[in-house]
C-alpha positions as CSV (number, residue, x, y, z in Angstrom):
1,X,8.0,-5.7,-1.3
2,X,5.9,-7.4,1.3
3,X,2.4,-7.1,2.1
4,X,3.0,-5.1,5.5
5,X,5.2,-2.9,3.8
6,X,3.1,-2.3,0.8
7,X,0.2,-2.0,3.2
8,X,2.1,1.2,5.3
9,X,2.9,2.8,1.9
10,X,-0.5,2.6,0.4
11,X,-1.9,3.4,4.2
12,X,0.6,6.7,4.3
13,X,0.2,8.3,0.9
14,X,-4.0,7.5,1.7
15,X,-4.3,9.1,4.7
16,X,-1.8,12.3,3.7
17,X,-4.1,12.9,1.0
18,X,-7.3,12.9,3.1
19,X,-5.6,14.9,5.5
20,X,-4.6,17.6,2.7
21,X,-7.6,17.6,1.1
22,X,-9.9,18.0,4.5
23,X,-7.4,20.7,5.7
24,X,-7.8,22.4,2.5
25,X,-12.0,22.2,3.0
26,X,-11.4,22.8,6.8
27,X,-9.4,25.9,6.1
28,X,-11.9,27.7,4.0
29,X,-14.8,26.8,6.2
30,X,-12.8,28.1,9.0
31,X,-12.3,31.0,7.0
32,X,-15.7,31.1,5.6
33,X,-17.1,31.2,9.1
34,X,-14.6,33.2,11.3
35,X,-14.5,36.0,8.4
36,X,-18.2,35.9,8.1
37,X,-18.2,36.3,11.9
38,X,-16.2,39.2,11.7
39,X,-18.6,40.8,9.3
40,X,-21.7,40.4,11.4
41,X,-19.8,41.6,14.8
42,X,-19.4,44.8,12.6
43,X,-22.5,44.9,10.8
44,X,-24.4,44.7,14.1
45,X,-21.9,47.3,16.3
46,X,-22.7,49.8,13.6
47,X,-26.9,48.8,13.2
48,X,-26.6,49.3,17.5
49,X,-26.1,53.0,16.9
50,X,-27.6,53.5,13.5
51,X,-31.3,54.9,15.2
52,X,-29.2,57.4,16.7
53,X,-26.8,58.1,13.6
54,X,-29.8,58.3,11.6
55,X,-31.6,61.4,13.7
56,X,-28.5,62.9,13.1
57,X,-28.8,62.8,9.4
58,X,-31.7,63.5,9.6
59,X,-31.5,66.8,11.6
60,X,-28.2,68.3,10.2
61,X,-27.9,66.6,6.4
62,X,-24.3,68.3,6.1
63,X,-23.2,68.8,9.6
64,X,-21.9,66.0,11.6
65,X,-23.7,66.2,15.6
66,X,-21.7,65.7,18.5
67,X,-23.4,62.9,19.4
68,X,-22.5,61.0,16.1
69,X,-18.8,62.1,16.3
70,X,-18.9,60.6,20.2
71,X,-20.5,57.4,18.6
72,X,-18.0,57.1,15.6
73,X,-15.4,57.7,18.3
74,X,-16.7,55.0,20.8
75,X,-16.6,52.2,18.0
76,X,-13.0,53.1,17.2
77,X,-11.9,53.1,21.1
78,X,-13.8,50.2,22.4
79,X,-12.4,47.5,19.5
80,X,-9.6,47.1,18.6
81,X,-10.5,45.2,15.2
82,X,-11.4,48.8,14.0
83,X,-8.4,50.8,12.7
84,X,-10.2,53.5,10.8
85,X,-13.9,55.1,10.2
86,X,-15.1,57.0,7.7
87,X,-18.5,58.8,8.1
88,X,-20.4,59.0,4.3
89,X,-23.5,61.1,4.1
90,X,-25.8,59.3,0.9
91,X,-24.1,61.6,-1.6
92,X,-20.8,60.3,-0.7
93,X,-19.8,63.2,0.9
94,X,-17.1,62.9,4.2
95,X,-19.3,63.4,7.2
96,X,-17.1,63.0,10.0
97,X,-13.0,61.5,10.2
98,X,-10.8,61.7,12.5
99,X,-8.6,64.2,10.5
100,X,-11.2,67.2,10.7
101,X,-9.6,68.9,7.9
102,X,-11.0,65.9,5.4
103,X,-14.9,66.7,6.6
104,X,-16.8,68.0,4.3
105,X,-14.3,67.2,1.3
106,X,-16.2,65.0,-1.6
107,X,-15.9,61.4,-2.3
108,X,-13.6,62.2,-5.7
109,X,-11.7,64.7,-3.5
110,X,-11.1,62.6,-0.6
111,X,-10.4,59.6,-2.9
112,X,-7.9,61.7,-5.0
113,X,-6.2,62.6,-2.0
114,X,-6.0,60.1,0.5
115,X,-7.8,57.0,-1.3
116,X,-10.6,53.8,-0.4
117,X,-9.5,50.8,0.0
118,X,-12.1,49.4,-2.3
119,X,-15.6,50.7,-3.8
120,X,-16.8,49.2,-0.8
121,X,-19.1,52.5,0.1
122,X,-19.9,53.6,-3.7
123,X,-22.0,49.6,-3.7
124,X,-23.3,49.6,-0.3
125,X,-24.9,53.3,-1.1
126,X,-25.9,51.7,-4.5
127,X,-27.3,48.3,-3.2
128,X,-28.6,49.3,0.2
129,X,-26.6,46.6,1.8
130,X,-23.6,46.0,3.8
131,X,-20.7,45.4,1.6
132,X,-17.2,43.7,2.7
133,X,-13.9,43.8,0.6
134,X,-10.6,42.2,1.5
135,X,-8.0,44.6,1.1
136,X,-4.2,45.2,1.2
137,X,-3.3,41.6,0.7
138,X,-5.5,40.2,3.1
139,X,-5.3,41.5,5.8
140,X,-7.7,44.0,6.6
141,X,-11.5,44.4,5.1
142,X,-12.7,47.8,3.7
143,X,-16.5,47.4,5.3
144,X,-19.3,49.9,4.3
145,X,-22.2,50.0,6.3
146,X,-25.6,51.6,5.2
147,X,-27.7,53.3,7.5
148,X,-31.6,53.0,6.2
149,X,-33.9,55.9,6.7
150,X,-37.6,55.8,5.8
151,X,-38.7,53.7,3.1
152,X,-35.0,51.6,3.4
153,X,-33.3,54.9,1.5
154,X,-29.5,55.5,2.1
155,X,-29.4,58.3,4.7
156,X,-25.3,57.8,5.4
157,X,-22.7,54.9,5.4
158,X,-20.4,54.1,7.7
159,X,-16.8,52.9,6.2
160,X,-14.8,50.5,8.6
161,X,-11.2,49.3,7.8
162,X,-11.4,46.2,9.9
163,X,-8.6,43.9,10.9
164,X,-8.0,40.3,10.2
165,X,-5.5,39.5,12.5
166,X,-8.0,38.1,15.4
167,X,-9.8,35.8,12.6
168,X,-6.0,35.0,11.6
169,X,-5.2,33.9,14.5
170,X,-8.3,32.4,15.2
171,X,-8.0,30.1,12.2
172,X,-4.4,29.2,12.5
173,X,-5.5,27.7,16.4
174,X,-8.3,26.0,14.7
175,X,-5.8,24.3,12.1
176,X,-3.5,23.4,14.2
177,X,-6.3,21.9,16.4
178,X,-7.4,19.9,13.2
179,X,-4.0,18.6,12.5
180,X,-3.0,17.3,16.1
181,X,-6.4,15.6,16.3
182,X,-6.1,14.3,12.4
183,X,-2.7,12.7,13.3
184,X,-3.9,11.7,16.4
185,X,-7.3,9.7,14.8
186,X,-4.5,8.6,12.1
187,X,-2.7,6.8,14.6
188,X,-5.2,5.6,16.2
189,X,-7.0,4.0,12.8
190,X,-3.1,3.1,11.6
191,X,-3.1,1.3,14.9
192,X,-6.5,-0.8,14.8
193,X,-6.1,-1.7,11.1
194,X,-2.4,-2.8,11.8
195,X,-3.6,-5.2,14.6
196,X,-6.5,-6.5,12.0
197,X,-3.2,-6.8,9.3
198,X,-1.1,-8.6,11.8
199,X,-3.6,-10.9,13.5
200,X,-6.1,-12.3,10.8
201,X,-3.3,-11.8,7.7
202,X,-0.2,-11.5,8.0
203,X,0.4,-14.3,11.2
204,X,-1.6,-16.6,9.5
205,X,-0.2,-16.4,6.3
206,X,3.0,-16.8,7.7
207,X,1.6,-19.9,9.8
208,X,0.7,-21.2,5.8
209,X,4.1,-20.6,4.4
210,X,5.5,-22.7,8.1
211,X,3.4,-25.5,6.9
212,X,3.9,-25.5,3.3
213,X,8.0,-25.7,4.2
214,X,7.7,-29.0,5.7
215,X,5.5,-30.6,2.8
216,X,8.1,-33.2,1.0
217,X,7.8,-36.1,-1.0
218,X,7.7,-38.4,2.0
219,X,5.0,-36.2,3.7
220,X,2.4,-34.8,1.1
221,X,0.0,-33.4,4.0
222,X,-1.1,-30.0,5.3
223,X,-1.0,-29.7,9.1
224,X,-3.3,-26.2,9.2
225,X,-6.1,-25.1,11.3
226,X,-9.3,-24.8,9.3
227,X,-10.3,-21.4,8.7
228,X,-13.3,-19.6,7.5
229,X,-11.9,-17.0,5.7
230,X,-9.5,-16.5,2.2
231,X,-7.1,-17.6,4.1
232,X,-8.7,-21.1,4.9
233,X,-9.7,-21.1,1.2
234,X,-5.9,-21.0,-0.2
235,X,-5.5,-23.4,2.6
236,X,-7.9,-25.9,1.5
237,X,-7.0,-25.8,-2.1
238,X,-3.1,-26.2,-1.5
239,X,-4.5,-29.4,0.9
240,X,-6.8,-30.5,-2.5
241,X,-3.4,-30.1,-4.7
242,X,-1.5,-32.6,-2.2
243,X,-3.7,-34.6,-2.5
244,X,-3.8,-35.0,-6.4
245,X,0.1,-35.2,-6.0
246,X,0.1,-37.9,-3.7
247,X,-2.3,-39.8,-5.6
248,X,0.2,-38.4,-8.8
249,X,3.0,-40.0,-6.9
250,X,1.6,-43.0,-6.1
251,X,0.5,-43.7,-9.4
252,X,4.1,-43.0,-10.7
253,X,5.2,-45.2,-8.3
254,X,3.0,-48.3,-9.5
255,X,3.5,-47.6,-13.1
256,X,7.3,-47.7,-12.2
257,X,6.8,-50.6,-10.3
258,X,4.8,-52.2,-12.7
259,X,7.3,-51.4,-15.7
260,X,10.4,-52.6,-13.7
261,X,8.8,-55.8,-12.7
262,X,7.9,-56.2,-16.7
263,X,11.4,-55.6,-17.7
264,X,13.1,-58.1,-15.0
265,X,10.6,-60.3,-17.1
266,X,11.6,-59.4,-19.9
267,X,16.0,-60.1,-19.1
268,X,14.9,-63.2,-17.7
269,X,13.7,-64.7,-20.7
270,X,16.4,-62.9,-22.7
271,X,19.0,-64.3,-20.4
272,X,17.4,-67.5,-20.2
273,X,18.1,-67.7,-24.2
274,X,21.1,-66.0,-24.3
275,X,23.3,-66.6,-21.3
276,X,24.5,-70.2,-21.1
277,X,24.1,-72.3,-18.0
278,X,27.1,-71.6,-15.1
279,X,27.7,-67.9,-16.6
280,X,26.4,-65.2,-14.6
281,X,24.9,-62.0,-15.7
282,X,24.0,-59.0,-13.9
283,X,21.8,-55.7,-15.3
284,X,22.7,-52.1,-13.7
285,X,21.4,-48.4,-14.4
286,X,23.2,-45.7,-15.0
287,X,23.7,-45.4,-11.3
288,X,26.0,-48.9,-11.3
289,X,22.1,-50.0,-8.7
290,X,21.3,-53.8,-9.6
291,X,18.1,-54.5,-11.8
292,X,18.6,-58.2,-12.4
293,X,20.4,-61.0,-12.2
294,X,20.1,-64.5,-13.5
295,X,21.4,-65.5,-10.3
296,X,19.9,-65.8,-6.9
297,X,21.1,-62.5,-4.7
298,X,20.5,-61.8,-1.3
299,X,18.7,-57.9,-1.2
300,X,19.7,-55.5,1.3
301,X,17.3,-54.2,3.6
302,X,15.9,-50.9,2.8
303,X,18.4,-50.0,-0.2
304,X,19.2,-50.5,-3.7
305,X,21.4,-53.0,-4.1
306,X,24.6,-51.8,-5.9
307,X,27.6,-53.1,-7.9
308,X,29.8,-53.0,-4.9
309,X,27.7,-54.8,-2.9
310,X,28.2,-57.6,-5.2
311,X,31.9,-57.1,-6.0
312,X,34.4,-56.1,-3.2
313,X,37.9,-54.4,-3.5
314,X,39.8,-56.8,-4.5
315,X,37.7,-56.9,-8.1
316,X,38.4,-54.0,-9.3
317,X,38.7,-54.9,-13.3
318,X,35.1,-55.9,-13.2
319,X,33.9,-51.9,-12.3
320,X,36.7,-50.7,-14.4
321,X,35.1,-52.5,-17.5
322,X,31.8,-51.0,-16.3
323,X,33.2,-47.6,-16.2
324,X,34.9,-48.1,-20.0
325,X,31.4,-49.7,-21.1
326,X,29.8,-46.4,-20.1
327,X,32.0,-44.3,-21.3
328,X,31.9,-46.4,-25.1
329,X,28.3,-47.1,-25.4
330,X,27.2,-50.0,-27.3
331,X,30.9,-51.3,-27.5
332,X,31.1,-54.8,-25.5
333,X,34.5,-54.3,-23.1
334,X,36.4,-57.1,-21.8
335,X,38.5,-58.4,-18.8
336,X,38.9,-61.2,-16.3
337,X,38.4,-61.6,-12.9
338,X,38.3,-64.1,-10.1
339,X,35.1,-64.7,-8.7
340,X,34.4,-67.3,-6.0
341,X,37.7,-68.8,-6.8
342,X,36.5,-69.4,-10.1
343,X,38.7,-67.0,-13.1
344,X,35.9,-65.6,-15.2
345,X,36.0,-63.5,-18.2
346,X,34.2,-60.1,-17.6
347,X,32.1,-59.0,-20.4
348,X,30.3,-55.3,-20.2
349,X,28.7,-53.0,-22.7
350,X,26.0,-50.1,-22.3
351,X,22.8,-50.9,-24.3
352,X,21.6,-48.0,-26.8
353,X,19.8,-45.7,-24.7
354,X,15.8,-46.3,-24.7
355,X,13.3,-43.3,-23.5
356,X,16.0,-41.9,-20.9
357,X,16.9,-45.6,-19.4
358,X,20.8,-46.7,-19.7
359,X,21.3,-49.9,-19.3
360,X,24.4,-51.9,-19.0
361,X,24.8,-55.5,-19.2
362,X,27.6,-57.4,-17.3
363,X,28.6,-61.0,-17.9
364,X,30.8,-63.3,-15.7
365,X,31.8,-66.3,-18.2
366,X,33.8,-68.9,-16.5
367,X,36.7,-69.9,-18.7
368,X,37.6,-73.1,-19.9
């Protein structure tokens, strides 16, 4: 897999799991604060009237006043968030609803009858605070509202079922606000950080891999731009390693040099022993390629000489003895020949094989 694709995979599964994770934290703020809004808009519509709902209570302990019923009436009307009120005096006792056959009845009666949400009222007439309660999967809260006489004692509470559906709705807009803008800023950081990917790695890495393709043998160089970066670093070191290999090469090429020139020293005084005056001998490689002669021969330019350079087609038995003295090392072969009009006796054989170099000597004897 290559870098720009592991870059977009790792890039993906990064920025998917930010976006879950800060959808998941923006969701329950969102829900936090729009829930918590809610609350307060409720808390302070009921604390509006609660001077007035409190004289009341005051006045008439049992008896609901016109002027409360018009007020409990008023909050149900004028929002819609409201679906139902129910109108506690401090012993729990229905005050007002708007079924007048449940005034009056108890809070075990009316409970046993029609049923609270929640013991939303029971802990706001316990605690002296507002108390909210989600209820019926969610989507409505059971909200119980104290109303404070002298000396912060419970005088009444007021118990709201309050819908969700505008805070719904008001965090789904606000989610799917956060999404478009979160794939939005994903693009746009995908974007930037591709551009940094493409311009200062990936083309000059690829301009790297261009020059290392035309390093050979022939040409142990680096043509790159110097760089001040990792980059220029791998750059520098792959142009230190050509450099050792050149030098490497070179002193290969000496000691090769050097070792040939000792071993046409070395067949020259062999062959000056050996090889009597008027004969001709010649040593090839493996490769049939000229390594000596006792003879003078004229070198062609810029190439090996070979066998065939020596020998044309129309002496064929002298490469065919090569071929059988390769083939049968050590064993000397035989044939004849006619060489500068002079009938020879060929004479091949492949030396034993010394540290990877064949060797194969051929002789030219003129006969008698």
């Amino acid at each position: 897999m290559k870098l720009t694709s592991k870059w977009l995979l790792w890039f993906v599964l990064v920025t998917v799991y930010a976006a879950v994770i800060g959808g998941l934290f923006y969701y329950n703020l969102f829900k936090f604060v729009f829930d918590k809004k809610l609350q307060n808009e409720m808390v302070e519509m009921v604390r509006y009237r609660a001077p007035q709902l409190v004289q009341g209570l005051a006045a008439k302990p049992k008896q609901v006043s016109f002027n409360e019923a018009s007020q409990m009436k008023d909050m149900m009307q004028n929002d819609a968030r409201v679906k139902s009120i129910v109108y506690l005096n401090y012993d729990g006792s229905i005050r007002w609803h708007e079924n007048t056959k449940f005034m009056g009845m108890s809070y075990t009666d009316y409970n046993n009858a029609v049923g609270f949400d929640t013991n939303a009222a029971v802990q706001a007439i316990r605690s002296g605070l507002p108390r909210a309660i989600l209820a019926n999967k969610g989507d409505v809260y059971d909200m119980a509202i104290p109303l404070l006489a002298k000396g912060n004692t419970v005088a009444g509470v007021v118990n709201l079922t309050v819908s969700r559906a505008a805070a719904r709705d008001l965090i789904r807009a606000s989610m799917v606000r956060y999404a478009v803008g979160a794939v939005i800023m994903i693009l746009l950081i995908g974007f930037v950080l591709y551009l940094f990917l493409l311009l200062k790695i990936i083309r000059p890495l690829n301009s790297l891999k261009d020059s290392i393709d035309v390093v050979s043998l022939n040409n142990l160089s680096l043509d790159y731009p110097e760089r001040r970066d990792e980059i220029g670093d791998v750059a520098k070191a792959t142009q230190g390693l050509l450099v050792k290999l050149n030098e490497d090469v070179k002193s290969l090429e000496h000691g090769e040099i050097l070792a040939l020139e000792k071993e046409k020293s070395w067949w020259k005084a062999i062959f000056a022993v050996a090889i009597p005056k008027g004969t001709r001998a010649i040593v090839v490689d493996e490769n049939n390629n000229v390594l000596y002669t006792n003879f003078e021969l004229k070198e062609l330019e810029n190439r090996k000489v070979h066998l065939l350079d020596i020998f044309d087609g129309r002496q064929q038995e002298v490469i065919q003895v090569v071929g059988e003295a390769m083939e049968n090392p050590t064993k000397v072969l035989r044939g004849s020949v006619i060489n500068a009009n002079v009938k020879c006796i060929v004479k091949a054989v492949q030396l034993p094989d010394d540290a990877g170099k064949n060797r194969i000597v051929v002789v030219l004897e003129p006969e008698k």
